[in-house]
N, C-alpha and C positions, 0 to 999 in steps of 0.2 A: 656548574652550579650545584651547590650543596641540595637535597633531599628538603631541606627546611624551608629552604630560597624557594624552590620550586613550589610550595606548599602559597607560598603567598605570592607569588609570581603566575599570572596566567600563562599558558604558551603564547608566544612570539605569533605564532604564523594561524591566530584565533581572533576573532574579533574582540574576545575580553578581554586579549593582548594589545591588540588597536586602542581599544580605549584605556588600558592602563596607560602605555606611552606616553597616549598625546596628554592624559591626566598629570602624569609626572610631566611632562616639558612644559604646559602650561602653569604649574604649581612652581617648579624651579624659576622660571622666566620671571611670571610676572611677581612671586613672592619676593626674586630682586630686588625689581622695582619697586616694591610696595616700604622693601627694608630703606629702599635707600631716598623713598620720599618723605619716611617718617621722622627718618632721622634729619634729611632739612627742615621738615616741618614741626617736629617737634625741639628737640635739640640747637641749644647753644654753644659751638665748641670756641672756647674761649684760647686750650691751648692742650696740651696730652693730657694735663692733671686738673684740667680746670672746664666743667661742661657745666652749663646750666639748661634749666627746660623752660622753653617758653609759655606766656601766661593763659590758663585754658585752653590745649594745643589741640586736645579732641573733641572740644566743642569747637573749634575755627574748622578741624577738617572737617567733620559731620556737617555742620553747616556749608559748606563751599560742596559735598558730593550733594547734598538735598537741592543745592541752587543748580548743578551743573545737569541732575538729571531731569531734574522737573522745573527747571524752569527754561531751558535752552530746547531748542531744535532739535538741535544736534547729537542732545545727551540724552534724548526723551528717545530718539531714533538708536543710539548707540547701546541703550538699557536693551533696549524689546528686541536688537539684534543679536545681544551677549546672551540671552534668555533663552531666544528662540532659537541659534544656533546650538547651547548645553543639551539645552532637550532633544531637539534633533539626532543629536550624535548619540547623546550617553542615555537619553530612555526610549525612543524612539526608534533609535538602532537605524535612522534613514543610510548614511552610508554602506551599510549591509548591504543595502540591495542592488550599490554601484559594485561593492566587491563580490554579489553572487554572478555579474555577468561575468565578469573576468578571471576568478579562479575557484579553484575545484575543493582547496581546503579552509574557504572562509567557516569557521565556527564547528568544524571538525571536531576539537578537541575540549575537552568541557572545563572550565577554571574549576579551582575548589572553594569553599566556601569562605576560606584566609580571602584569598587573592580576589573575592567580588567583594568583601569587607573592607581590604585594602584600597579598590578601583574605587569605591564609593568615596573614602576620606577624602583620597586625593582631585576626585570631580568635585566635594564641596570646597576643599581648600584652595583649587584650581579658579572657581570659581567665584570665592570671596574675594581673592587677589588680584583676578581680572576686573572684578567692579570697583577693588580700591586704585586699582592702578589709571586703571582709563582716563579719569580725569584730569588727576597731574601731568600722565602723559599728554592731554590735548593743551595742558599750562607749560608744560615746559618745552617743548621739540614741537619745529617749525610744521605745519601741515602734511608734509608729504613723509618726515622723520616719521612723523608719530602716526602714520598708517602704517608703514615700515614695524616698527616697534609693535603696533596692535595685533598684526597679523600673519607676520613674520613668524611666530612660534607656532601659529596652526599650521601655518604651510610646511616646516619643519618638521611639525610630529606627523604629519600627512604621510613626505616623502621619505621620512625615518620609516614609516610601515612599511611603504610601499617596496621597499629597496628588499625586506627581506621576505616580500610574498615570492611564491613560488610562480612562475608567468606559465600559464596553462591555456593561452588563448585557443592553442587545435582540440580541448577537450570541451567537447558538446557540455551542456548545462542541461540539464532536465528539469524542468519545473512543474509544478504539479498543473495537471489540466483537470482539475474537479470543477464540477459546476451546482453542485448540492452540498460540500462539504460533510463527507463523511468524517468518522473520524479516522486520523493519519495513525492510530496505532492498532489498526487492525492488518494485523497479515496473514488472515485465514481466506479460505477461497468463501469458506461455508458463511460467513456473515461480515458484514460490516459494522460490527459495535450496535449501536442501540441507533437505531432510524433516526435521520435530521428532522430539525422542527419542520422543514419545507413539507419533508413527505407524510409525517405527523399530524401537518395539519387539512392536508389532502385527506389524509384517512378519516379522522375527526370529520369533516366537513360531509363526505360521502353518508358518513353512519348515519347523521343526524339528518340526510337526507331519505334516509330509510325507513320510512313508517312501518312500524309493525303490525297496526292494525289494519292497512290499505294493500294488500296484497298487489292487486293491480297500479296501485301511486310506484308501488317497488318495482314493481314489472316491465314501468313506463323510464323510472330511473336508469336502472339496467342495459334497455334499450335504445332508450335515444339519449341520455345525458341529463346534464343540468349547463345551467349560461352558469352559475355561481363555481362550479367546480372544473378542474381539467376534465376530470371523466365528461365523454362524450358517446358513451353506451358501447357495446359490445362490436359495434362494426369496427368502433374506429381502434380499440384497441386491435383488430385482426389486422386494420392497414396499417398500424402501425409495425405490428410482429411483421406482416410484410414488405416494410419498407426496411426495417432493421435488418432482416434475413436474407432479402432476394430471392424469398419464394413468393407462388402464389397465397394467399389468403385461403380459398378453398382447399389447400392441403394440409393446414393448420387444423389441428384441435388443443383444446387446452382438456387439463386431468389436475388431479390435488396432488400429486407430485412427478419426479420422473419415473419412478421403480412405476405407478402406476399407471403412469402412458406406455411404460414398456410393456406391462402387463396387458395392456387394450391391444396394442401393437399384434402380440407374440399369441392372443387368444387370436385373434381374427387370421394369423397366417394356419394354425394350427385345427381353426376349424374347416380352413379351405382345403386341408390335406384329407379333412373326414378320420378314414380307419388307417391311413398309408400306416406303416412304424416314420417316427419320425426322431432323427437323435438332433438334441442342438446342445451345442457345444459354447463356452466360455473359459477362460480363465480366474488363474486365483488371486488374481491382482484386482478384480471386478467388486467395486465397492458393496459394502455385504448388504446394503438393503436391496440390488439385483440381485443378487444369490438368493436373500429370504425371497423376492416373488417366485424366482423359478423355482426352486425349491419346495418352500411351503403353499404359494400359492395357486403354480400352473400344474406343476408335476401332478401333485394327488385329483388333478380334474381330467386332463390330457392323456396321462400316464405314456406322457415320451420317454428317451433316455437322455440320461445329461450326462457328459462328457465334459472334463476340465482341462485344459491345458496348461502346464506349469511356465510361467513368464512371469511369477515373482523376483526368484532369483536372480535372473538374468537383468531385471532391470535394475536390481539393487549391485551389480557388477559391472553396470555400465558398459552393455555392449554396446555394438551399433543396432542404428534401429532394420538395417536389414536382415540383420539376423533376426530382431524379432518378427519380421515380418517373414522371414522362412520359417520362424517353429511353428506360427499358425498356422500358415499354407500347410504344412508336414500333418499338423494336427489334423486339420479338417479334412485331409487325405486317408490318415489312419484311420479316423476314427466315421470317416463317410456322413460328414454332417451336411444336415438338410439347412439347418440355421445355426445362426452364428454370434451370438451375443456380445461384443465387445465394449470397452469405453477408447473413446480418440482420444482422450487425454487419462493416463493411467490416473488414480487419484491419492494414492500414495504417492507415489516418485516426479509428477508432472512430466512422464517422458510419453512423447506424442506420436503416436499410431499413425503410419501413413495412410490412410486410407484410400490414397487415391493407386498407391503399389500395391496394398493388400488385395483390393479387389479385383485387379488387373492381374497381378499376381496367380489370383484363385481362376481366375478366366482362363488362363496357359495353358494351367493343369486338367483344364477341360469340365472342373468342378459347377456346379448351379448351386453351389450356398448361398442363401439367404439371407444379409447381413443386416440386423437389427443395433445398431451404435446408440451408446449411452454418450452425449455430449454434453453432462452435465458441469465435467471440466475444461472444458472447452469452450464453450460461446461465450463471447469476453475476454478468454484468455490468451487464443488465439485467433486470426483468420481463420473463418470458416465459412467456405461456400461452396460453387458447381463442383467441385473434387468431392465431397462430402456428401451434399444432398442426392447428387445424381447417381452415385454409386451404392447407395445402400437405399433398402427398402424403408426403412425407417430409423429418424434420426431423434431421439428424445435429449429434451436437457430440462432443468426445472427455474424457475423465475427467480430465484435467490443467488448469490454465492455474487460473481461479479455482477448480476443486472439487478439484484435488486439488496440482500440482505433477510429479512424477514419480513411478512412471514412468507408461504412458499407455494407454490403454482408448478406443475410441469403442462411442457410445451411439446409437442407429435409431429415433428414432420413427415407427412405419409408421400410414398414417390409410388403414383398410382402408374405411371408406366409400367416397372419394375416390376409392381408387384402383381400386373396381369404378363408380365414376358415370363417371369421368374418363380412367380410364388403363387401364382394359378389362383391369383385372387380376382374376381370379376370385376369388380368394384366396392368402393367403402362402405360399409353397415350400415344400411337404412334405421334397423331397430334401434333401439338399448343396448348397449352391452352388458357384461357382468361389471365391467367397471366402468366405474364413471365416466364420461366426457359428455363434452360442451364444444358447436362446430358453432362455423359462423353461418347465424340463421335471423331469424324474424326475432326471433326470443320465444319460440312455442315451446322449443325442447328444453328450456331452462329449466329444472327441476321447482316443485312448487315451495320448498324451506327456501328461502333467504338469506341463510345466514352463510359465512363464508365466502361472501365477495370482496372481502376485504385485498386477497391476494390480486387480485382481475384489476381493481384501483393502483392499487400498488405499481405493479408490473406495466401497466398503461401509464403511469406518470412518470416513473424510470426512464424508462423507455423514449418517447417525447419529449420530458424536459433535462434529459442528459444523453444519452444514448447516439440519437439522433443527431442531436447540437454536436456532440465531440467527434463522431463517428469513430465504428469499429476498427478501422484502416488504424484510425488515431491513438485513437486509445492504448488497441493490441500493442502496436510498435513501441510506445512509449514503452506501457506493463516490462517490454521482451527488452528493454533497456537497460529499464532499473533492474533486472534478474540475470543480466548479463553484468551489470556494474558491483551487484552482491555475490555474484558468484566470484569473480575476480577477488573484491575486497577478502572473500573469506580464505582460498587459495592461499593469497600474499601472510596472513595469521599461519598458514600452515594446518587449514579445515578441512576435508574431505567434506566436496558434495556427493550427491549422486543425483543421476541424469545425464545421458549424453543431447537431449534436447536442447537446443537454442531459441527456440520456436518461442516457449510459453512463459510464465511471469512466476512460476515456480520451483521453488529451489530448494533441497533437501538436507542438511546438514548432516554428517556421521563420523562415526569412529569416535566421536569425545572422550573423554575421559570417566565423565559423569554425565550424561544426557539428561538424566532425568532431575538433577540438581539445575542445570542450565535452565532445563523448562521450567522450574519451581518458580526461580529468579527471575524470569522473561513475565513469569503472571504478578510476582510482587510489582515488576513495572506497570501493569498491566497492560500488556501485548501481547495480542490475541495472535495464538499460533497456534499450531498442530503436532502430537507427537506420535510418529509411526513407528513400527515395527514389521520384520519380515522374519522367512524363517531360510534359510538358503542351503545351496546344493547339500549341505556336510550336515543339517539339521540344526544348526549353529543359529542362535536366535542374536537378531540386532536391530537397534532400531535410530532412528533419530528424530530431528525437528524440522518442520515442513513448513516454510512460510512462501506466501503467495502476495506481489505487490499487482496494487491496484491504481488505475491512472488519474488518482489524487494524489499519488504519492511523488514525493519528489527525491531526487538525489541524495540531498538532506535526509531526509527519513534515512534512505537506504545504508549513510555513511555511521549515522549517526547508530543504528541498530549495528552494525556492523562493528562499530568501535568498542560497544559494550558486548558484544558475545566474545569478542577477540579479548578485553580483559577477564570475563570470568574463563574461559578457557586457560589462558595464561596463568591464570591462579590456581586452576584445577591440574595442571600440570606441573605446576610447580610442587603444588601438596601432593601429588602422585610421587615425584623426584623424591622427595624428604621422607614420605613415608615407605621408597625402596631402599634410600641408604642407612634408614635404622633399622629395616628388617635385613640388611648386609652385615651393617656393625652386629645387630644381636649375635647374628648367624657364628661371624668371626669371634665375638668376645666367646662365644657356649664354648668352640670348637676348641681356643686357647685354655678355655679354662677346663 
């Protein structure tokens, strides 16, 4: 097929292509009949050179289709089925959803703008010719001919598709399990596009049930709820974190984000050590507003040492993850850390931390680090339970990114065993901290400003009316699907990921050609993604694009993202090819001349 053809031709194995098809076999069939009843109807053939036309021929047809449809049965039932089947098929797209059970490349491939201009003609011309034809048809050919005849061409262009679909029955379908309908083109961990009207109007509803001038009417909201809203006060959002997590309630606290529960976390182990020296250690892979609290916030109060450990690199060269689970043991050897700051899901790379090796790992060695995990890429995106929570002292992650979007909450899980075997903590802070939190109490220790509950709403209605409903088991595996079905797709383009995780619902794109022209183009679509950078062994800066699917998404999304990074790559590599064989000709013409 000629370039041009192709231009007004949908692909074959697309659903634009289904309905061009059966468009064309419908327009060819019944425009036959349509030629060859006018010509009875109209025309007199007298003899080869001799035709005349009968008298008022489109006023006798026009009148006999207005008597056939509106005034019979048959024809009033025949119209509203011609009707109702066009739409069905050609705007409604209902057959779509018989052919998303069965195969893998329905709608795959996009028409271009010819070929839906095309599809369109020939669905109205399809369908003028089916309403002129019908009725002569039920005049001329005996009852069972002329169902024959009626229907015969859809089932035709049906099994014409069918014959050239590709049959994929052993390939799972993944269909999106959202239950708030975010939106489908976000592939950031960090937000999901601009909050649904659902959770919108939870918010709204909450605000206006917050009097400014009542201190105490807020106070009461806060803690027990309203009947008008999901909020049901502060207890129930904690059973809820605790039915979501599988921890107790009482080892929850909430904070205004994760960096500043880590902060709550890492003063409280830091004040039980008193004057000891204490070094805690982190790598540089650790999203930087951890680095800014240790950093800017603990060091200059504490004056510990901090110690980094390099596992950038190695994650951007896709080792295994046993290896990285030996640089840290190594590190936190060499470098004799008391505490240990990690993330279980790196947030650059999405490559996942064992945690359940690490610390079992450090226990061999005979080490007592104190492991403070950032789970802010984590919960949502993978299973995360007893391996996790039981092994480390404290586990932070923040209310945004898969559980909520904006705005943002962090979440504390404190493992008060641990951190009296291990971190020679008595038990949890009675007073105030330097930084904020919020336990679950009566509502005494609620601070007296009001403002900034908005996240506590938020993350309780998430939670509750998605969360829950889908479960994490469900969700996670889906996520780890579609990132395993993108990772494939990009592979067969000829992409480099990185990550050797199979775990999480993130996936990394690199080596392109132009990355940052790719990202340009991804926000003209606008599709919300992420663009990293590293800096590796040799000093060598590189970076790419980090998208993260969420379980509203469905295979669709994944194929359909997939197909347009693999064209503009393709274009960028080809403009790379053309702009090395003119800098070759130059090179040759200088050298001849």
């Amino acid at each position: 097929m000629s370039v041009i053809a192709r231009r007004f031709t949908p692909p074959d194995e697309s659903y634009d292509g289904f309905k061009f098809r059966l468009a064309r076999t419908l327009a060819l069939v019944f425009g036959y009949f349509a030629a060859v009843f006018f010509v009875k109807h109209v025309l007199i053939i007298h003899s080869v050179r001799s035709v005349s036309v009968l008298p008022e021929p489109f006023r006798v047809i026009w009148d006999y289709l207005l008597e056939y449809y509106w005034r019979t049965l048959g024809g009033a039932i025949e119209v509203a089925s011609i009707l109702a089947g066009f739409a069905a098929v050609f705007w409604l797209n209902l057959p779509k959803q018989y052919f998303a059970g069965r195969y893998a490349n329905y709608g795959k491939e996009r028409a271009t703008a010819e070929a839906k201009s095309l599809t369109l003609f020939l669905v109205l011309l399809a369908l003028s010719m089916v309403l002129l034809s019908v009725p002569f048809l039920s005049l001329h050919f005996p009852g069972w001919l002329s169902l024959v005849m009626k229907y015969g061409p859809v089932a035709a262009g049906i099994l014409q598709y069918l014959a050239i679909m590709p049959d994929t029955r052993d390939i799972e379908r993944i269909s999106a399990i959202d239950k708030l309908a975010w939106d489908i083109r976000s592939f950031d961990s960090t937000k999901r596009s601009t909050p649904n009207v659902s959770l919108e109007g939870e918010l709204k509803a909450c605000a206006d049930l917050l009097p400014a001038s009542d201190p105490d009417a807020a106070r009461r909201l806060l803690t027990q709820g309203s009947t008008t809203v999901i909020w049901s006060g502060m207890a129930a959002l904690f059973r809820n974190l605790e039915n979501f997590l599988g921890v107790s309630a009482e080892s929850i606290t909430l904070h205004e984000g994760a960096a500043q529960a880590l902060e709550f976390a890492l003063g409280e182990l830091l004040d039980a050590r008193g004057a000891q020296p204490t070094v805690i250690l982190t790598s540089d892979a650790e999203h930087s507003s951890v680095r800014a609290a240790l950093e800017r916030r603990l060091q200059p109060l504490y004056r510990f040492r901090l110690e980094s450990c390099p596992v950038q690199s190695l994650l951007w060269t896709n080792v295994s993850c046993k290896e990285i689970v030996d640089t840290l043991v190594g590190a936190c050897l060499e470098k004799k850390a008391d505490i240990a700051v990690l993330s279980h899901v790196f947030p650059d790379t999405g490559v996942v931390l064992d945690i359940k090796e690490l610390v079992d790992a450090a226990r061999k060695q005979g080490l007592r680090t104190v492991f403070a995990i950032d789970g802010s890429q984590a919960v949502g995106n993978i299973m995360v339970g007893d391996d996790a929570f039981s092994r480390s002292a404290y586990y932070a992650f923040h209310g945004h990114g898969w559980l909520l979007g904006s705005p943002s909450t962090g979440i504390l899980v404190r493992n008060d065993w641990l951190l009296r075997v291990a971190g020679g903590v008595p038990q949890a802070a009675s007073v105030p901290r330097p930084f904020a939190s919020l336990r679950q109490a009566d509502g005494r220790d609620m601070p007296p400003v009001l403002d900034g509950y908005s996240p506590f709403f938020a993350l309780n209605y998430v939670v509750q009316q998605e969360w829950l409903v889908v479960g994490m088991e469900s969700a996670t595996r889906h996520s780890k699907i579609l990132a395993g079905l993108f990772r494939d797709e990009m592979h067969r383009r000829g992409i480099r990921t990185i990550g050797i995780s199979r775990d999480g619902s993130i996936v990394v794109i690199a080596d392109m050609p132009q990355p940052q022209a790719m990202y340009h183009a991804l926000e003209l679509k606008r599709l919300d993604c992420r663009i990293v950078d590293a800096t590796l062994q040799n000093g060598q800066r590189t970076s790419g694009i980090r998208f993260c699917f969420h379980h509203y998404h469905s295979d669709e999304d994944v194929r359909d993202l997939a197909e347009f990074i693999g064209n503009i790559n393709a274009e960028a590599v080809g403009a790379q090819d053309r702009d090395a064989e003119t800098t070759v000709t130059e090179r040759v013409f200088k050298q001849s001349a």
